[in-house]
Steps between C-alpha positions, in 0.01 A plus 500: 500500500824736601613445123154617342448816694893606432403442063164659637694799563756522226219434237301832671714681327546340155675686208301523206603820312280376148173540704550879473410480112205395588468718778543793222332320242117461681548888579575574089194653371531345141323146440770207470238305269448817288898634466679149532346375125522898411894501430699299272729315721279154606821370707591787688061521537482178613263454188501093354208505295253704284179463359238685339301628819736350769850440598728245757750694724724378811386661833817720602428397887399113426388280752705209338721506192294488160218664645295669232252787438215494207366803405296702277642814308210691591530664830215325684433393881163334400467119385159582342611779319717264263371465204480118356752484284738627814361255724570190283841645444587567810401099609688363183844722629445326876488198316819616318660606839445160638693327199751728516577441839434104451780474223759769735473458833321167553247586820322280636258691489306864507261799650354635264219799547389851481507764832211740435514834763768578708278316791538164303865532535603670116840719523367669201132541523487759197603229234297131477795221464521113569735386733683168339692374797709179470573334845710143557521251773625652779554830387368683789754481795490701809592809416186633341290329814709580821634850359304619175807472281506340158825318379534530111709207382578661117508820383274694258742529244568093499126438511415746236746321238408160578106599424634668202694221373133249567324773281703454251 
């Protein structure tokens, strides 16, 4: 019990400098689903895929590597307000997302859903995305549980080729 409180207290104050991004990045005033598709640069955007009405980004601040965003083009917040043609799009690209992430990473398996409001738990409650979250055995240690810390096991950049090359 003496050797849990003592990494107790060391892990109080963890250093994780990269959570100021997105510190600064929910205070930016600008949509990330609106300006990420809007440049040309899909790496440095995070931007794998897109479609007519819809595109597949990383999340910057992923809750395990390879997790994915879907999202319209049009700057929405409302799943009704999609028109049909979005709608089927946006399910075919989740179904892209998942075999994508089948033929890179391997998971055993994946959350996948939509956070509508800020009350239902969505970071950005201005933009309508699906969440495409892969998850494997045992990937969950106790970290995240005993001291709300996630431990990312590859970085973007690695991820972001590998789903590149299974696109191609």
């Amino acid at each position: 019990m003496d050797d849990f409180k003592a990494t107790e207290e060391r892990l109080q104050r963890l250093w994780a400098p990269w959570r100021i991004e997105y510190i600064r990045h929910s205070r930016d005033t600008d949509c990330v689903f609106c300006s990420a598709p809007a440049g040309d640069d899909d790496e440095s955007a995070l931007v794998l895929h897109r479609g007519q009405w819809n595109f597949i980004m990383m999340n910057a601040f992923p809750y395990s590597p390879g997790h994915l965003m879907v999202a319209p083009f049009r700057h929405t917040a409302e799943l009704e307000s999609i028109t049909r043609e979005e709608s089927i799009e946006h399910q075919e690209l989740v179904r892209l997302g998942v075999a994508l992430l089948k033929r890179a990473a391997h998971p055993d398996g994946f959350n996948i859903g939509l956070n509508l409001g800020r009350v239902a738990g969505a970071g950005f409650d201005h933009h309508l995305h699906t969440h495409i979250v892969p998850r494997w055995l045992g990937d969950t240690n106790f970290m995240p549980v005993l001291f709300n810390t996630r431990v990312m096991s590859e970085s973007l950049s690695s991820m972001y080729q590998r789903l590149k090359d299974a696109l191609e």
